[in-house]
C-alpha atoms as an extended CHARMM CRD file, in Angstrom:
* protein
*
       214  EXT
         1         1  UNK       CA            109.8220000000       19.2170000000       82.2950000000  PROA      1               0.0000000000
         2         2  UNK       CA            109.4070000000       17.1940000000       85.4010000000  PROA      2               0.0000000000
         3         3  UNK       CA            108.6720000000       13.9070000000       84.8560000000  PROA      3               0.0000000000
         4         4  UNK       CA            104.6600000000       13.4110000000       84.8500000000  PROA      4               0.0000000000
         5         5  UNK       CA            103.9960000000       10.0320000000       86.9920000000  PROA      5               0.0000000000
         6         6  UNK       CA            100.3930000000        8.3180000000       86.6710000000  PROA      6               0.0000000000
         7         7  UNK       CA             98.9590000000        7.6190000000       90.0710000000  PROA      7               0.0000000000
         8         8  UNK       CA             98.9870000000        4.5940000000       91.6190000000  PROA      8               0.0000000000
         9         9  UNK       CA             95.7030000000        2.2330000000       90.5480000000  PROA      9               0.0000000000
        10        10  UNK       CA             96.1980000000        0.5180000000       94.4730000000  PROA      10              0.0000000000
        11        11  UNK       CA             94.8370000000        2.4210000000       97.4200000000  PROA      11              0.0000000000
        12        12  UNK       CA             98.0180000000        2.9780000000      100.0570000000  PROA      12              0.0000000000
        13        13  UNK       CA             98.1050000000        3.5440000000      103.0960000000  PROA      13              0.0000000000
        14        14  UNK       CA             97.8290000000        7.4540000000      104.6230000000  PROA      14              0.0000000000
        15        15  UNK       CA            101.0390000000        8.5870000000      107.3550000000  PROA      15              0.0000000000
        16        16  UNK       CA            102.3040000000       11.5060000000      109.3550000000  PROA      16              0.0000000000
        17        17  UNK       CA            105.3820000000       13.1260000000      108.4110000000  PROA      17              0.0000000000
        18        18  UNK       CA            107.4060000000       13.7100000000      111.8340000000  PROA      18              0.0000000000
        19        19  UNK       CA            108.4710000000       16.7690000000      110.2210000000  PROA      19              0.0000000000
        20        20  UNK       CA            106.0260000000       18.8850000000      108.8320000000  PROA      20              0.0000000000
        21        21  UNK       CA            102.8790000000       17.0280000000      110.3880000000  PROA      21              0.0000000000
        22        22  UNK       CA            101.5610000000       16.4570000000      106.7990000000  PROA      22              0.0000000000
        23        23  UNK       CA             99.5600000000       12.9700000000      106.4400000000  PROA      23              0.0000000000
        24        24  UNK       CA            100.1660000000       11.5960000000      103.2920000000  PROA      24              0.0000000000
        25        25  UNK       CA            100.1910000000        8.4990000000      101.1880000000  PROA      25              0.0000000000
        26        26  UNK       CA            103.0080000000        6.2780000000      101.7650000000  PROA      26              0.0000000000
        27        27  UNK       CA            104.2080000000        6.9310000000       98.1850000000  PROA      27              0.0000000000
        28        28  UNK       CA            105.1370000000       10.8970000000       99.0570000000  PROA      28              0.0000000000
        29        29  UNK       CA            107.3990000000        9.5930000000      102.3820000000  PROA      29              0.0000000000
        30        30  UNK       CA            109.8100000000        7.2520000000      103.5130000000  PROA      30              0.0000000000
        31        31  UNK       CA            109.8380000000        5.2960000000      106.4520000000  PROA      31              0.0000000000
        32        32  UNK       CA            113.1050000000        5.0250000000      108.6870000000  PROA      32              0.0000000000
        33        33  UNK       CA            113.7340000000        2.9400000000      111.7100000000  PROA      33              0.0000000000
        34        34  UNK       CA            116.4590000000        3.1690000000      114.2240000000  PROA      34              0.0000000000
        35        35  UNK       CA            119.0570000000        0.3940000000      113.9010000000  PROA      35              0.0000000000
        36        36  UNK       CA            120.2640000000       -1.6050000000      117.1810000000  PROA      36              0.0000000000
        37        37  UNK       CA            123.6670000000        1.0230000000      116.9570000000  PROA      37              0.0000000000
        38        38  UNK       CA            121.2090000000        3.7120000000      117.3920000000  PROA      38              0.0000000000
        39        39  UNK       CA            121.6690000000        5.2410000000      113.7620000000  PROA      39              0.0000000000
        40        40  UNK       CA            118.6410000000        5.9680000000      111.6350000000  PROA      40              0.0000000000
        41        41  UNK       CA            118.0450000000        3.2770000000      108.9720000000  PROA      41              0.0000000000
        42        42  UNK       CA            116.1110000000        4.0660000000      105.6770000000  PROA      42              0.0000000000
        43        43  UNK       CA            113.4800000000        1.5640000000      105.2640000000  PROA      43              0.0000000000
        44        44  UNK       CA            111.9580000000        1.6030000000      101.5320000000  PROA      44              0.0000000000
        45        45  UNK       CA            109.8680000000       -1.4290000000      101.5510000000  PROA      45              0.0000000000
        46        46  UNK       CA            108.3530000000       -0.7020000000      105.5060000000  PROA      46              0.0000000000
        47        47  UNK       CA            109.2150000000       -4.1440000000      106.7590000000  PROA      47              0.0000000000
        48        48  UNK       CA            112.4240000000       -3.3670000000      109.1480000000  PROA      48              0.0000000000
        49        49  UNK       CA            111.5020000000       -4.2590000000      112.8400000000  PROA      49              0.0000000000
        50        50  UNK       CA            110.9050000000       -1.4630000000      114.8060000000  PROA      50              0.0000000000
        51        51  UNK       CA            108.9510000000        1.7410000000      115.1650000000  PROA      51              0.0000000000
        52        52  UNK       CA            108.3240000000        3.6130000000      111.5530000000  PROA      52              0.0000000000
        53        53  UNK       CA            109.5510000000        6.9200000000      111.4400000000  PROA      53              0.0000000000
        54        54  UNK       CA            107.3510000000        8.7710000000      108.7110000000  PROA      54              0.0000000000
        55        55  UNK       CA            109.4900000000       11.5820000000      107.1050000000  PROA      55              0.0000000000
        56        56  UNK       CA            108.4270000000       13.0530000000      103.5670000000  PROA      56              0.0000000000
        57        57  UNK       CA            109.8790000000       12.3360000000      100.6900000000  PROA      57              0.0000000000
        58        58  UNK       CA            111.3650000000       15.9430000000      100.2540000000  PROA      58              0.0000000000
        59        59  UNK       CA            114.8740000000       17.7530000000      100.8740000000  PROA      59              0.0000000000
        60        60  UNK       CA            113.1700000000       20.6380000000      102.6670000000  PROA      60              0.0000000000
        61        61  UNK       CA            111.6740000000       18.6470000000      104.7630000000  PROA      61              0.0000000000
        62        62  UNK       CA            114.4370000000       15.8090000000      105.3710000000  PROA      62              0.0000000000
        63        63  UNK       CA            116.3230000000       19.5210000000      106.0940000000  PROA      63              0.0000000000
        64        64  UNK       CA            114.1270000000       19.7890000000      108.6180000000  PROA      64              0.0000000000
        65        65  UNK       CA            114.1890000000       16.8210000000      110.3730000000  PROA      65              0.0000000000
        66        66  UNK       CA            117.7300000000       17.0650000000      110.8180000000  PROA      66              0.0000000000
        67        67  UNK       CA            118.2510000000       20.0800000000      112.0250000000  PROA      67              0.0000000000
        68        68  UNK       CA            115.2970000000       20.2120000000      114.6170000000  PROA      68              0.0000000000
        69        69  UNK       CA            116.4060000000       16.6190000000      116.3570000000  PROA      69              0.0000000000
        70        70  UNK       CA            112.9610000000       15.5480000000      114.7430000000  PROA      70              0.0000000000
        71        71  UNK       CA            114.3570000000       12.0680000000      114.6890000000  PROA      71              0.0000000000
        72        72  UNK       CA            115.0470000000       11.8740000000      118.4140000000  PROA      72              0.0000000000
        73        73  UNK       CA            111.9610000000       13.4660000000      119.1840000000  PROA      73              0.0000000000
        74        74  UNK       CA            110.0750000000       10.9820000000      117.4180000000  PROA      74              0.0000000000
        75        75  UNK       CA            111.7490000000        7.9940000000      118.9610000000  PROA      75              0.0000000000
        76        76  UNK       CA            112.0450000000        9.2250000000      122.2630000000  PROA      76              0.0000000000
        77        77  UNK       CA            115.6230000000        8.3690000000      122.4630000000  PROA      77              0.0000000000
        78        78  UNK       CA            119.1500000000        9.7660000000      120.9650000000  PROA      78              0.0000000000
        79        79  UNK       CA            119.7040000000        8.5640000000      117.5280000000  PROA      79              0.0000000000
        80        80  UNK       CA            122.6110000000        9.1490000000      114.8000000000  PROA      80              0.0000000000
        81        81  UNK       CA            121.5600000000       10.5840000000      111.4740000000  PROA      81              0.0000000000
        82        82  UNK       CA            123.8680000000       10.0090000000      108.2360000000  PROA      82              0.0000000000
        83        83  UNK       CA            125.4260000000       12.8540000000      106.7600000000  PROA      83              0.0000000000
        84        84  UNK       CA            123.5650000000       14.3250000000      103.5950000000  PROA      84              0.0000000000
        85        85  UNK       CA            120.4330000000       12.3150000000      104.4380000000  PROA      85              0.0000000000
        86        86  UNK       CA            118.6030000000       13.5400000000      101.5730000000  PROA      86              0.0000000000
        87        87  UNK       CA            121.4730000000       12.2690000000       98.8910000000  PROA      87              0.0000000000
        88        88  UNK       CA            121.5780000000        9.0300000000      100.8430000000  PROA      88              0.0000000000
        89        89  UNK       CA            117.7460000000        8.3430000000      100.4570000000  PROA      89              0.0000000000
        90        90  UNK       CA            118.2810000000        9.4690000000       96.9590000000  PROA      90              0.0000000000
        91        91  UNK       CA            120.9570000000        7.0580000000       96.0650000000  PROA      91              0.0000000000
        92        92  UNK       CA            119.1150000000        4.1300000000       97.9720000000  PROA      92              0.0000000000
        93        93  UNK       CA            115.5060000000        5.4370000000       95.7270000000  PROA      93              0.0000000000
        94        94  UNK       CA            117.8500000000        5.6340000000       92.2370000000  PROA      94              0.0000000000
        95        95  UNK       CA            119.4800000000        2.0040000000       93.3430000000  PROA      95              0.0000000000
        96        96  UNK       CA            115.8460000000       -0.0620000000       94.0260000000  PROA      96              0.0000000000
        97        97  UNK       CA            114.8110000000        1.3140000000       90.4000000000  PROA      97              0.0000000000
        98        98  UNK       CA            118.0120000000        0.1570000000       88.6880000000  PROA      98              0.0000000000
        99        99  UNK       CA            117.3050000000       -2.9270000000       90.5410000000  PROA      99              0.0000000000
       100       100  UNK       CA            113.2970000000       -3.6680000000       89.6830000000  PROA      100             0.0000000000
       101       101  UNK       CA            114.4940000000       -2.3350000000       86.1700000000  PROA      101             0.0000000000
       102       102  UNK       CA            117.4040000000       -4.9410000000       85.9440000000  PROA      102             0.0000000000
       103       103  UNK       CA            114.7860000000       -7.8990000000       87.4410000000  PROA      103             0.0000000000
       104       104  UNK       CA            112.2790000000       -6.6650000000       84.7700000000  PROA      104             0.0000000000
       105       105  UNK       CA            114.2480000000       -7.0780000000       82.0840000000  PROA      105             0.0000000000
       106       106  UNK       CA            115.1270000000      -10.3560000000       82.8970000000  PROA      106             0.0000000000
       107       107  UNK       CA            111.6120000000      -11.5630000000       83.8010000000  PROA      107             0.0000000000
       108       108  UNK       CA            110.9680000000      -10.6570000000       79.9210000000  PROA      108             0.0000000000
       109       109  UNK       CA            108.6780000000       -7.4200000000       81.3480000000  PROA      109             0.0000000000
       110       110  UNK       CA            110.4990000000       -4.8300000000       79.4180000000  PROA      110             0.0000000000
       111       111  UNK       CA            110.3660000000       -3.7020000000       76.5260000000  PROA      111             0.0000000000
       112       112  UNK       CA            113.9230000000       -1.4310000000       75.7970000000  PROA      112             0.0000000000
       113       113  UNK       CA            114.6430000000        0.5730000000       72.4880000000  PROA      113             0.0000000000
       114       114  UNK       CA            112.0050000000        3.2250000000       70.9820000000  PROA      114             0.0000000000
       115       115  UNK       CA            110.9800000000        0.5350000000       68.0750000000  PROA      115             0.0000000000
       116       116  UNK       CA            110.6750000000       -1.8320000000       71.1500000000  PROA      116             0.0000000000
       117       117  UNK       CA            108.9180000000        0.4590000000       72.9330000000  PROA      117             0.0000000000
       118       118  UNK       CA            106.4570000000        1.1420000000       69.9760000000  PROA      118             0.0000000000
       119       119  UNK       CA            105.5040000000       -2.4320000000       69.5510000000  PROA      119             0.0000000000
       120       120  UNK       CA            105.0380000000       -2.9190000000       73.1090000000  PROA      120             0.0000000000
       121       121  UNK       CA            101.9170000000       -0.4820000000       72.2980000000  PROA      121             0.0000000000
       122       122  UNK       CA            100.6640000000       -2.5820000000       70.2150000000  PROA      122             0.0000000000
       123       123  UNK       CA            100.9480000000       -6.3830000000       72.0810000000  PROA      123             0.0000000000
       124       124  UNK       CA             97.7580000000       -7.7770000000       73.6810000000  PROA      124             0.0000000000
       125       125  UNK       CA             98.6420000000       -6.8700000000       77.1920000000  PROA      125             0.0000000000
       126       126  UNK       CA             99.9530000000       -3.0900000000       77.0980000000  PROA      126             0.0000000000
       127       127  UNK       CA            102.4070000000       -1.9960000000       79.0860000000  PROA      127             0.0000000000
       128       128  UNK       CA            101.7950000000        0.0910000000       82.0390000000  PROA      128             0.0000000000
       129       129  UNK       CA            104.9390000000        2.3250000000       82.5180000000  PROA      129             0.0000000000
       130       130  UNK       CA            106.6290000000        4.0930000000       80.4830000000  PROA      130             0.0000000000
       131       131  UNK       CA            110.0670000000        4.8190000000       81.0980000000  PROA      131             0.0000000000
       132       132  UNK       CA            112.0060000000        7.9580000000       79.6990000000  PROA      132             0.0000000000
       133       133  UNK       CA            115.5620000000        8.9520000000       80.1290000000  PROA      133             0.0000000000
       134       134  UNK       CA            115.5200000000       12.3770000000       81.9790000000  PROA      134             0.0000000000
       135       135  UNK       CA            118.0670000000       13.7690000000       79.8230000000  PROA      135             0.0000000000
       136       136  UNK       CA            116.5620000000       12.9350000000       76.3360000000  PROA      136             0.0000000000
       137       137  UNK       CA            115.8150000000       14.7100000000       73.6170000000  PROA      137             0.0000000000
       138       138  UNK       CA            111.6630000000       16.0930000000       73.5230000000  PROA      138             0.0000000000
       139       139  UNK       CA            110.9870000000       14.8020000000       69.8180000000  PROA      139             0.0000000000
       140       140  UNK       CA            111.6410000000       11.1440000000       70.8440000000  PROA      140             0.0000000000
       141       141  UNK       CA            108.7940000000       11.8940000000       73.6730000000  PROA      141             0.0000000000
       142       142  UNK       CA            106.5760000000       13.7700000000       71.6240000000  PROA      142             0.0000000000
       143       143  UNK       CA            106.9410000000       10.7540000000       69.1600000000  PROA      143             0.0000000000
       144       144  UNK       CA            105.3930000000        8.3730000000       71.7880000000  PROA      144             0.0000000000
       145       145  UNK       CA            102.7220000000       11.0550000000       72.7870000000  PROA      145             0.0000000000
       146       146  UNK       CA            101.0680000000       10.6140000000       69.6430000000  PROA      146             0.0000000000
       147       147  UNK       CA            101.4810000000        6.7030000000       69.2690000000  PROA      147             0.0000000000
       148       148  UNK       CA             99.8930000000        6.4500000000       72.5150000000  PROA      148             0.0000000000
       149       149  UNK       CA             97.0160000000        9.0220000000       71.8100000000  PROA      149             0.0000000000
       150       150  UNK       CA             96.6870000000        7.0100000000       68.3250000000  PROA      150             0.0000000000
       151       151  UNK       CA             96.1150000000        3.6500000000       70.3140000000  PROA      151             0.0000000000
       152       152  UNK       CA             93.8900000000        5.3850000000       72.9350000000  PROA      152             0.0000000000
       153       153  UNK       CA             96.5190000000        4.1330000000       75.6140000000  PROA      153             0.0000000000
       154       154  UNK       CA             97.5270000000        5.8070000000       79.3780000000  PROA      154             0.0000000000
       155       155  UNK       CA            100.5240000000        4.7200000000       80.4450000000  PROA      155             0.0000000000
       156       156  UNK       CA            101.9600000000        5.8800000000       83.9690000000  PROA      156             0.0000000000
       157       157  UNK       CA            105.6240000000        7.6300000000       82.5850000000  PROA      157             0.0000000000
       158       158  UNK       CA            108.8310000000        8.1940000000       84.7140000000  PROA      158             0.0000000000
       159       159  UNK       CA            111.3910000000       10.4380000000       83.3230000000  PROA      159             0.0000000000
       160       160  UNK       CA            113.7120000000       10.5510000000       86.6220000000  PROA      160             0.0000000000
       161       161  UNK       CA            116.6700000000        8.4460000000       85.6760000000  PROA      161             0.0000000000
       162       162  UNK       CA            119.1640000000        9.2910000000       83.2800000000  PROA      162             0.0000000000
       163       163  UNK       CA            120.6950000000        7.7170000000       80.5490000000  PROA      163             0.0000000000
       164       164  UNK       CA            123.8540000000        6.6210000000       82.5720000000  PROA      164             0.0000000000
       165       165  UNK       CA            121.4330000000        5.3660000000       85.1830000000  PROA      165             0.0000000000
       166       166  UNK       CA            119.2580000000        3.3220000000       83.0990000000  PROA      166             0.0000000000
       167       167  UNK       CA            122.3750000000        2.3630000000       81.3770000000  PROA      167             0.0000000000
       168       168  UNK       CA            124.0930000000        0.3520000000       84.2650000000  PROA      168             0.0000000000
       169       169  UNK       CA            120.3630000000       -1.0180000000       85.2750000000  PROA      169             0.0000000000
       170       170  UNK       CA            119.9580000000       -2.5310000000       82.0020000000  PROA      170             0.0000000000
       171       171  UNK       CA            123.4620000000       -3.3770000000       80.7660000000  PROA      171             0.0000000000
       172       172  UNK       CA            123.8360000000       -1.3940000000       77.8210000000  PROA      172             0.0000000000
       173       173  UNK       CA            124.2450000000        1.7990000000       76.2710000000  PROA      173             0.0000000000
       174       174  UNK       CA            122.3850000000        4.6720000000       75.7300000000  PROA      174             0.0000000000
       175       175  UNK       CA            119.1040000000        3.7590000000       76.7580000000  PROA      175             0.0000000000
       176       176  UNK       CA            116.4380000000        6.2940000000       76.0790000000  PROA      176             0.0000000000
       177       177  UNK       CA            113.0780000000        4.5530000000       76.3400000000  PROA      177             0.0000000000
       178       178  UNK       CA            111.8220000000        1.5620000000       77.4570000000  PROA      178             0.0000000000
       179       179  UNK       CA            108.6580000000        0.0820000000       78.8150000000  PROA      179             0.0000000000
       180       180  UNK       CA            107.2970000000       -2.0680000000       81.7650000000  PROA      180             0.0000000000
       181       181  UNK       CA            104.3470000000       -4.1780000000       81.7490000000  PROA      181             0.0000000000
       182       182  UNK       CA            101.7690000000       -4.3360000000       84.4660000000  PROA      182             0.0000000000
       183       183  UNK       CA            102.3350000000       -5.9260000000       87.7370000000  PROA      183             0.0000000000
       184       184  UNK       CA            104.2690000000       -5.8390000000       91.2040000000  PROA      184             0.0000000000
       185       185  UNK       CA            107.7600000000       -4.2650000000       89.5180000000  PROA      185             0.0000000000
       186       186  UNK       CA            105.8550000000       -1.9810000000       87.7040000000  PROA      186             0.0000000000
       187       187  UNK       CA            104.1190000000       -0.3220000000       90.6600000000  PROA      187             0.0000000000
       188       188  UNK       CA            107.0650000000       -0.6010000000       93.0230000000  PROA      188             0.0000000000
       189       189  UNK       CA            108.6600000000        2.2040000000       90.1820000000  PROA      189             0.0000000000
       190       190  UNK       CA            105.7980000000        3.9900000000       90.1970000000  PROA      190             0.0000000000
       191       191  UNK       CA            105.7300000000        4.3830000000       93.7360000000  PROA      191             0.0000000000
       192       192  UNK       CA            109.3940000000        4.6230000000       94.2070000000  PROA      192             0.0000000000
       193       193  UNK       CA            109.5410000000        6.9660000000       91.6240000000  PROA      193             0.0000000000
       194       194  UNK       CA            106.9040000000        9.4900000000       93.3040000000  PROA      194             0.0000000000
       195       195  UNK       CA            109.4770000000        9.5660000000       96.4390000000  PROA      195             0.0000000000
       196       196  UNK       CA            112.4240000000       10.1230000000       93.8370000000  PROA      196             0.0000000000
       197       197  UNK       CA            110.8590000000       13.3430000000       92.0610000000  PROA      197             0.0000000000
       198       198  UNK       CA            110.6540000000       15.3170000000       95.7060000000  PROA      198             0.0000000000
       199       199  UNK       CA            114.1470000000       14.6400000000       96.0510000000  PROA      199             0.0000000000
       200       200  UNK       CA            115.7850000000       15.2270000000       92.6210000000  PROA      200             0.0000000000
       201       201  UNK       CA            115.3930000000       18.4360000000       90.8630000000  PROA      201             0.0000000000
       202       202  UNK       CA            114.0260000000       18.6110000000       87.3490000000  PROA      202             0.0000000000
       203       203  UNK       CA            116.4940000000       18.1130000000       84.4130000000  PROA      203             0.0000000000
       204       204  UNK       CA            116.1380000000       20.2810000000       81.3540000000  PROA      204             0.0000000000
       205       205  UNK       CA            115.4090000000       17.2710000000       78.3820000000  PROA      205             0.0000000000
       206       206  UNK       CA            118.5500000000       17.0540000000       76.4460000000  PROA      206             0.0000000000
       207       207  UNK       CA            117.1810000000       18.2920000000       73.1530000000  PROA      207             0.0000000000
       208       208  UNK       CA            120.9790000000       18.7670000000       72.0470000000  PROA      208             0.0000000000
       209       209  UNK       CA            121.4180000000       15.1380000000       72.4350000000  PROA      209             0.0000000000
       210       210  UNK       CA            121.7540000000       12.0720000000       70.1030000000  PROA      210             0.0000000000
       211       211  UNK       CA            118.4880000000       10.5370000000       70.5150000000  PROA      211             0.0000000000
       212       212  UNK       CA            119.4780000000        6.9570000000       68.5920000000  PROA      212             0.0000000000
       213       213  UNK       CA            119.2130000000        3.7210000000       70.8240000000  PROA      213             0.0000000000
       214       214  UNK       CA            121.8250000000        0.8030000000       70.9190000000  PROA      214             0.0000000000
């Protein structure tokens, strides 16, 4: 089940995708610059110098790009393109998440651990995220569903990551759930998580899995 992502409560801004044409919203595409060596330059946050380069957040069209010079075309100039483009985007996407997860937890933001998770429901300011390991077991899921429903509460949810990922962004083992509370580091996920799920396929939920958290 792919991961179901609230959308983002803060307007952003609309692009064009030198690929396909497409305008979207910034969260759906990734902006690249080129570099002073002349190599394109993945730009997550949109604040390099230079000329954005718009390019969905999607392996067919990253595809694309490369192999119709779409980068030179768009910069008017010859420019070097890193092999696998599409697993190097994803890498950089997977490493800002460990990252905001990592500066979350130590800002005191999350919440890790499904009993941690649960009582996170219930403080006076809820959390806004959910997070989910992408290879976890449905009953933990389902588990939350109806705590959530109980509470009345609609939580944005990311289930891109996997256990190993979330893991080595958080320092220990076997993390399944955990939960961010409202703010910048929350919506960075959410947004960086919407470019993630065009470039990483869907993982079946690990319903043969241990589902206990350390």
């Amino acid at each position: 089940m792919l991961a179901a992502i609230s959308e983002n409560e803060c307007a952003l801004r609309e692009r064009r995708c030198i690929a396909t044409g497409a305008v979207l919203p910034e969260d759906k595409l990734v902006r690249f610059v080129v570099g002073p060596d002349g190599a394109v330059v993945a730009d997550l946050d949109a604040k390099l110098p230079g000329r954005g380069l718009w390019l969905s957040a999607d392996r067919a069209a990253i595809a694309k790009a490369v192999a119709k010079n779409d980068f030179s075309k768009a910069a008017k100039a010859k420019v070097a393109v890193p092999d696998d483009l599409a697993g190097h985007v994803e890498r950089l996407i997977v490493a800002r998440m460990q990252s905001d997860l990592g500066l979350a937890r130590r800002a005191g933001l999350l919440a890790v651990g499904f009993d941690n998770v649960l009582r996170a429901f219930d403080a006076k300011l809820a959390p806004a995220l959910l997070i989910e390991a992408a290879d976890a077991a449905p009953d933990g899921r389902r588990k939350l569903d109806s705590a959530l429903n109980m509470r009345g509460l609609r939580l944005g949810r990311i289930a891109l990551l996997s256990r190993a990922e979330l893991g080595l962004a958080l320092g220990r083992e076997n993390v399944v759930h955990a939960a961010v509370r409202p703010g910048a580091l929350a919506e960075r996920l959410k947004l960086n998580a919407s470019r993630l799920a065009g470039l990483r396929p869907p993982k079946e939920q690990g319903s043969a899995q241990n589902e206990s958290e350390v």
